[in-house]
Structures are given as C-alpha cells and as structure tokens.
TILONU-189671 format. One record per residue: residue in one letter; residue number from 1; x, y, z of N, C-alpha, C in turn. Coordinates in steps of 0.05 Angstrom, whole numbers, plus 5000, padded with zeros to 4 digits. Layout:
% TILONU-189671
<lumba residuo="a" num="NUM" n_xx="X" n_yy="Y" n_zz="Z" ca_xx="X" ca_yy="Y" ca_zz="Z" c_xx="X" c_yy="Y" c_zz="Z"/>
...
//
This chain:
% TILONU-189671
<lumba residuo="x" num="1" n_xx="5017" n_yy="4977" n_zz="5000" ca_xx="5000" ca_yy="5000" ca_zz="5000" c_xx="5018" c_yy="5025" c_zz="5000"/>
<lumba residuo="x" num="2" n_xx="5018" n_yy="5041" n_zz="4982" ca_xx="5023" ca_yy="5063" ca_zz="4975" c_xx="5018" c_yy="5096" c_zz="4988"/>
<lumba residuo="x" num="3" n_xx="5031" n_yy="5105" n_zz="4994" ca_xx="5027" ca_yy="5135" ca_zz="5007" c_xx="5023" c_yy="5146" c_zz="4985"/>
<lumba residuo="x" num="4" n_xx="5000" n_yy="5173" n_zz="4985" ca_xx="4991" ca_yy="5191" ca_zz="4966" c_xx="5000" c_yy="5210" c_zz="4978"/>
<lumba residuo="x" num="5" n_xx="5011" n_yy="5239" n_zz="4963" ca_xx="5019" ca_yy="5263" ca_zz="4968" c_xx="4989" c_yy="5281" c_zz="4980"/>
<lumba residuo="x" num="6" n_xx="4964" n_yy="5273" n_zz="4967" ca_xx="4942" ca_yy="5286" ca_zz="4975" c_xx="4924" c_yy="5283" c_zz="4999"/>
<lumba residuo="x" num="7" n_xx="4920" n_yy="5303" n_zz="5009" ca_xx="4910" ca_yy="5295" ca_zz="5040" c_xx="4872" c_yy="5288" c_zz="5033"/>
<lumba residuo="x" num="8" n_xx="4882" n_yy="5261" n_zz="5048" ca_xx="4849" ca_yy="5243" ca_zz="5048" c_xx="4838" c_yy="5255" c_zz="5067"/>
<lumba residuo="x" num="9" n_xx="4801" n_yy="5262" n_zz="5053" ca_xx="4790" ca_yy="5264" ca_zz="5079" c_xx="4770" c_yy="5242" c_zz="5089"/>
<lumba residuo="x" num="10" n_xx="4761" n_yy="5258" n_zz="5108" ca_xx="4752" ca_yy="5228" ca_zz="5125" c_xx="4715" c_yy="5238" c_zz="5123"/>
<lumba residuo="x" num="11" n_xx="4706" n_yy="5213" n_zz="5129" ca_xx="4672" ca_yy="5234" ca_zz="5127" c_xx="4658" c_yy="5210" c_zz="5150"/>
<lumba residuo="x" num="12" n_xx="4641" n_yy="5212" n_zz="5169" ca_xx="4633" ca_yy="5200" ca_zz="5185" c_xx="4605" c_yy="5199" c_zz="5176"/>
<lumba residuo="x" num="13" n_xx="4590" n_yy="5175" n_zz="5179" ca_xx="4570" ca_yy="5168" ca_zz="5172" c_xx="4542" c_yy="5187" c_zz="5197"/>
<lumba residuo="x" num="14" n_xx="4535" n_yy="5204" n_zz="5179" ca_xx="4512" ca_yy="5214" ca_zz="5194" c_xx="4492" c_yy="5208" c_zz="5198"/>
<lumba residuo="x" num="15" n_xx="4476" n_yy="5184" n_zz="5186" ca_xx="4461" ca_yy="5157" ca_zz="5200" c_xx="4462" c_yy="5156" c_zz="5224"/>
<lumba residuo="x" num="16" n_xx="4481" n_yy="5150" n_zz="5233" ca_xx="4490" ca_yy="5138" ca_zz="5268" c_xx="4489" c_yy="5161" c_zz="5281"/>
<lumba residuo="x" num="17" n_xx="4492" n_yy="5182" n_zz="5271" ca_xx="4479" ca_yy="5208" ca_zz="5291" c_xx="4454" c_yy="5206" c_zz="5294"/>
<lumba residuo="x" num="18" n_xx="4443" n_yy="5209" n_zz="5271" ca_xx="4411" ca_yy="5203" ca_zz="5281" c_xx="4406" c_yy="5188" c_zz="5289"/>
<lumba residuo="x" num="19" n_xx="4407" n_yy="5162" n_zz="5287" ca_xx="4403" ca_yy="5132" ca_zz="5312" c_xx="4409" c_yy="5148" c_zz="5335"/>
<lumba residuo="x" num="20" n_xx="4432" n_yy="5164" n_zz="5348" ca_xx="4439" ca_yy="5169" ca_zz="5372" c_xx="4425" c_yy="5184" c_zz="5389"/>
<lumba residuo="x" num="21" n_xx="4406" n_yy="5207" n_zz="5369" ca_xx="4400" ca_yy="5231" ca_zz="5374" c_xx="4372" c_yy="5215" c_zz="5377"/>
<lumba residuo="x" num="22" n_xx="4360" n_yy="5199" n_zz="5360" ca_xx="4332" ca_yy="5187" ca_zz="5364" c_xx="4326" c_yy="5162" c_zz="5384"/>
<lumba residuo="x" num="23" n_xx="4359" n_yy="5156" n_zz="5389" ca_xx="4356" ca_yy="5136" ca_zz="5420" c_xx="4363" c_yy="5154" c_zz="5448"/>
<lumba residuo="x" num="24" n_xx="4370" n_yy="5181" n_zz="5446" ca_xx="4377" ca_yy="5189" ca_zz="5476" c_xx="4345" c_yy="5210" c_zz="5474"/>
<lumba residuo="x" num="25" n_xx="4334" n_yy="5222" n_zz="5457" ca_xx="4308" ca_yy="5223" ca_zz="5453" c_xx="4286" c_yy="5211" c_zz="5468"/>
<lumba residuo="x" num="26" n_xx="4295" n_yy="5181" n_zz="5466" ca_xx="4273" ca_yy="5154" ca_zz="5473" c_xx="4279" c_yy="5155" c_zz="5503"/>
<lumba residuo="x" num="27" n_xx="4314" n_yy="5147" n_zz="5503" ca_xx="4314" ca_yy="5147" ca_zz="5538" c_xx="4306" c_yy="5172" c_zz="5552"/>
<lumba residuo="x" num="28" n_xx="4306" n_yy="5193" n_zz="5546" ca_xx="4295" ca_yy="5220" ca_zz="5565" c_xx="4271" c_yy="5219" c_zz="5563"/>
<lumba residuo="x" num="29" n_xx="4253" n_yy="5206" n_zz="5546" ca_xx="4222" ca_yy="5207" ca_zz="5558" c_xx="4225" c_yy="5179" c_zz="5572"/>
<lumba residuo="x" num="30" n_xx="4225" n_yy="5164" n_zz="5568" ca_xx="4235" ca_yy="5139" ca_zz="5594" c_xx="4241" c_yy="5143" c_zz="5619"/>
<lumba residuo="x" num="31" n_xx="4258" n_yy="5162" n_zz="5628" ca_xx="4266" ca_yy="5169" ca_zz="5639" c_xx="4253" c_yy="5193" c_zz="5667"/>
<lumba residuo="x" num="32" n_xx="4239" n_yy="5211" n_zz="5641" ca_xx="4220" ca_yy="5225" ca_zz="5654" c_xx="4195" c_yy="5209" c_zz="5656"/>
<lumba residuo="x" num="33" n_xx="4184" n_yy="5199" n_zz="5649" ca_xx="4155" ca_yy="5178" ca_zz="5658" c_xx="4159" c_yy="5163" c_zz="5678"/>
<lumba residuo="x" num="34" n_xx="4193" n_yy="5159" n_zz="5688" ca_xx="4194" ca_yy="5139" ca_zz="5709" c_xx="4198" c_yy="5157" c_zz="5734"/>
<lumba residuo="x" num="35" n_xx="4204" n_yy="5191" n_zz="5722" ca_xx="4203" ca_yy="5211" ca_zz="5751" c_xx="4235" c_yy="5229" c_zz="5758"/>
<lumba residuo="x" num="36" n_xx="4245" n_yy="5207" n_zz="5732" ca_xx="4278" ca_yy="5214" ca_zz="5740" c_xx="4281" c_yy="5249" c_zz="5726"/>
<lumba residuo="x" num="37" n_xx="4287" n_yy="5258" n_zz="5737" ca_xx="4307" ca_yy="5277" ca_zz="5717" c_xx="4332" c_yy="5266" c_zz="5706"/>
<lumba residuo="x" num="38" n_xx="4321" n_yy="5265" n_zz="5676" ca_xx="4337" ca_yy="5256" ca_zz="5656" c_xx="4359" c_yy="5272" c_zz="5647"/>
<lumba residuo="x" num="39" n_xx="4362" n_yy="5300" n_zz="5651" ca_xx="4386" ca_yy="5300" ca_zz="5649" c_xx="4415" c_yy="5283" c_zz="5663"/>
<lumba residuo="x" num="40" n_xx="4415" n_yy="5292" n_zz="5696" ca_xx="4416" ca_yy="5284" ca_zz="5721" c_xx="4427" c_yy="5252" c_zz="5704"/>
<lumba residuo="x" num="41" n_xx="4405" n_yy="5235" n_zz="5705" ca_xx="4414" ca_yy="5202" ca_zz="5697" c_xx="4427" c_yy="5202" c_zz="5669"/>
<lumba residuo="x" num="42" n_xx="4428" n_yy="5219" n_zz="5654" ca_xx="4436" ca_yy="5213" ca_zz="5623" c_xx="4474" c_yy="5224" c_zz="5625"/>
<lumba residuo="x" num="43" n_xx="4468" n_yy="5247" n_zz="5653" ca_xx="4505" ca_yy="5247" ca_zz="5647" c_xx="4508" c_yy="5231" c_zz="5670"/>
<lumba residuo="x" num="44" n_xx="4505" n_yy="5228" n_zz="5697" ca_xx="4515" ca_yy="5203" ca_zz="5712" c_xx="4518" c_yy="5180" c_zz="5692"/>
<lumba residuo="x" num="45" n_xx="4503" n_yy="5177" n_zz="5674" ca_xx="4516" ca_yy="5151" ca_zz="5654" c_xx="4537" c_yy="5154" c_zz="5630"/>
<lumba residuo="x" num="46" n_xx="4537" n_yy="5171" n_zz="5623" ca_xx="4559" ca_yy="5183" ca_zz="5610" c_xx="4583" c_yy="5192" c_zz="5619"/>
<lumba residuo="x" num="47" n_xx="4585" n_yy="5196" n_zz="5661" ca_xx="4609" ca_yy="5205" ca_zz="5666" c_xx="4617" c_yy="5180" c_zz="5678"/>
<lumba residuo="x" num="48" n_xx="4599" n_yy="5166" n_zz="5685" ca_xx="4609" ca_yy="5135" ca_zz="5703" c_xx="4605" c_yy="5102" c_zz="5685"/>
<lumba residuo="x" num="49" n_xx="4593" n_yy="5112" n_zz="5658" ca_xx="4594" ca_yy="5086" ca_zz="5653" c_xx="4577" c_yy="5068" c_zz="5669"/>
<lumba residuo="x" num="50" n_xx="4564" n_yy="5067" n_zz="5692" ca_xx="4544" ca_yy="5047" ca_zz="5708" c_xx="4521" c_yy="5049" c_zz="5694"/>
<lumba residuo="x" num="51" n_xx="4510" n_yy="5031" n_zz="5674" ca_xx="4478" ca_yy="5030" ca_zz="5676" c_xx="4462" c_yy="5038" c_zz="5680"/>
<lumba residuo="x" num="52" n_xx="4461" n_yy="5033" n_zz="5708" ca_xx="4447" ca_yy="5041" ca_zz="5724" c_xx="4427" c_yy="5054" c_zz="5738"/>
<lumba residuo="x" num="53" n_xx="4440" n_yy="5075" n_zz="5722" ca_xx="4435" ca_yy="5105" ca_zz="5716" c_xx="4411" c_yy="5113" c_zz="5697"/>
<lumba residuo="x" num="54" n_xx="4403" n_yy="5090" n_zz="5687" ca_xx="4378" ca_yy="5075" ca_zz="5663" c_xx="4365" c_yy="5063" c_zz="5667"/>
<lumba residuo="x" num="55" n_xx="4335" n_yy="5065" n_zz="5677" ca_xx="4329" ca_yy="5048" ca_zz="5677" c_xx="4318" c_yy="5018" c_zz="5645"/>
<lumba residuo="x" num="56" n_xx="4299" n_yy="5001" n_zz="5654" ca_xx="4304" ca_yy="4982" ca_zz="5640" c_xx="4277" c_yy="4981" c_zz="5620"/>
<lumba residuo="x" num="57" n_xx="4262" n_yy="5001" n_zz="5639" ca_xx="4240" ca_yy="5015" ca_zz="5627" c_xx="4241" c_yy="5017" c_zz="5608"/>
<lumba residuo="x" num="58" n_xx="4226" n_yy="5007" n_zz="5587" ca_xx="4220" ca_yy="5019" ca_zz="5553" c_xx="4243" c_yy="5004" c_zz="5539"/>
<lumba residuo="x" num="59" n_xx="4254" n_yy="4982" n_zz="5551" ca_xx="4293" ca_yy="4981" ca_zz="5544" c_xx="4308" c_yy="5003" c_zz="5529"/>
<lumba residuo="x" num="60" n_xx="4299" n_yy="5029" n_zz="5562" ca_xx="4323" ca_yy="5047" ca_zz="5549" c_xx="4348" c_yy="5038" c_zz="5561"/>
<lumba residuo="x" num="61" n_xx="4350" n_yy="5023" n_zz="5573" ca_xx="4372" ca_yy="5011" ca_zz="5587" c_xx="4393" c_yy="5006" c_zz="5563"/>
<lumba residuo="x" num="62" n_xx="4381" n_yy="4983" n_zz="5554" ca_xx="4390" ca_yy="4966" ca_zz="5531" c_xx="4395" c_yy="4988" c_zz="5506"/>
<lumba residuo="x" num="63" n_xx="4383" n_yy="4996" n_zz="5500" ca_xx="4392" ca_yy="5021" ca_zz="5474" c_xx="4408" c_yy="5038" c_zz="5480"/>
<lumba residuo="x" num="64" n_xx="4408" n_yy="5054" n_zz="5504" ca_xx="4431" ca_yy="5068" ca_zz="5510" c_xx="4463" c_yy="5051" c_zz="5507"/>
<lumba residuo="x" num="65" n_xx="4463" n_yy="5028" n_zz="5505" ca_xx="4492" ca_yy="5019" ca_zz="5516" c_xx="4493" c_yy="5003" c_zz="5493"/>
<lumba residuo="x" num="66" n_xx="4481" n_yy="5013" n_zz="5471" ca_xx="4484" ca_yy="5003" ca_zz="5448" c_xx="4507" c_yy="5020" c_zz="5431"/>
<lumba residuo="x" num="67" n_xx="4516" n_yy="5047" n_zz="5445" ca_xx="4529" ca_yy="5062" ca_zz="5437" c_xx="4552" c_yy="5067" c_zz="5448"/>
<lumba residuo="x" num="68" n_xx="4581" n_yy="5078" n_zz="5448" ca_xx="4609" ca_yy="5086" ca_zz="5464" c_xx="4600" c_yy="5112" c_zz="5473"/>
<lumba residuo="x" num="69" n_xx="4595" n_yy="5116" n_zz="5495" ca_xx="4594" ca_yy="5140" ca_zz="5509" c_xx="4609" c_yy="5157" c_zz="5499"/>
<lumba residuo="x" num="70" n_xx="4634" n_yy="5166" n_zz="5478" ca_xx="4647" ca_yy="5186" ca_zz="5476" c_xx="4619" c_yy="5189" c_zz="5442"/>
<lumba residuo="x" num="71" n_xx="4603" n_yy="5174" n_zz="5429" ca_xx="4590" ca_yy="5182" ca_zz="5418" c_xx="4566" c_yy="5190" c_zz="5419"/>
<lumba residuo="x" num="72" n_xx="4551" n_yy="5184" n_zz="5446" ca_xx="4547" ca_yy="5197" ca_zz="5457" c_xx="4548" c_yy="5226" c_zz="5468"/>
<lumba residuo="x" num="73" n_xx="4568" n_yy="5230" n_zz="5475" ca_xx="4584" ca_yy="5256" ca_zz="5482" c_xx="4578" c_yy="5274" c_zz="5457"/>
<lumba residuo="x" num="74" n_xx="4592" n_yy="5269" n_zz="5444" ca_xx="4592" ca_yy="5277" ca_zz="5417" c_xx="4571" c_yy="5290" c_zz="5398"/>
<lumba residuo="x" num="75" n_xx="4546" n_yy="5274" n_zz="5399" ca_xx="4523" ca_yy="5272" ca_zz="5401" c_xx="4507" c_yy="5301" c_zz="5416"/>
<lumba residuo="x" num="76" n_xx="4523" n_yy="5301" n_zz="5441" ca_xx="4500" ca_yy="5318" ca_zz="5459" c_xx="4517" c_yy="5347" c_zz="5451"/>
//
C-alpha cells in the first residue's frame, strides 16, 4: 500500500447520529415517565459508565449501551 501526496478526507456516517439523537430522545422520555430527571441520569451515565443510571424501562437501558459513550458525548 502506497502513500499519496494528497490529503484524504475522512467523512463520518451521519446515519449513526441520528440513531443516537433518536435513542437518547427515547431514553429521556423513559426516563421522565419513570420521575427521574433525565438529564441528572443521562450524564451520571455518560460520566460513570454504570447503567444504572437507566432504567430498563421501555429498554432504554439496553439502547443506551448500544452506543460508546464518547459518541454519545459527541452527540450531545
């Protein structure tokens, strides 16, 4: 494999933003119907990584951790 003099760019699939944006969407009404302040639980799970912080309700549990928290991050 060969080096090119021209600088490659890179392009990230903006699909998976929207998945991201339409699953942290889903968990904050989840979230609020169960009483939580969803902000409050959406960064405790984003700064700790615990679950936990989700409930299992609606499986926002499970959708949330379908993603790397730095895309997430990213995301918000």
């Amino acid at each position: 494999m060969g080096f090119t003099e021209e600088t490659v760019r890179f392009k990230l699939d903006d699909s998976n933003k929207k998945e991201i944006s339409e699953t942290l969407t889903d968990v904050y009404a989840s979230l609020n119907d169960k009483g939580y302040n969803p902000i409050n639980q959406i960064v405790g799970y984003v700064l700790s990584g615990d679950p936990a912080y989700v409930p299992r309700y609606n499986n926002a549990r499970n959708q949330i951790r379908k993603y790397e928290r730095d895309e997430i991050v990213e995301e918000l």
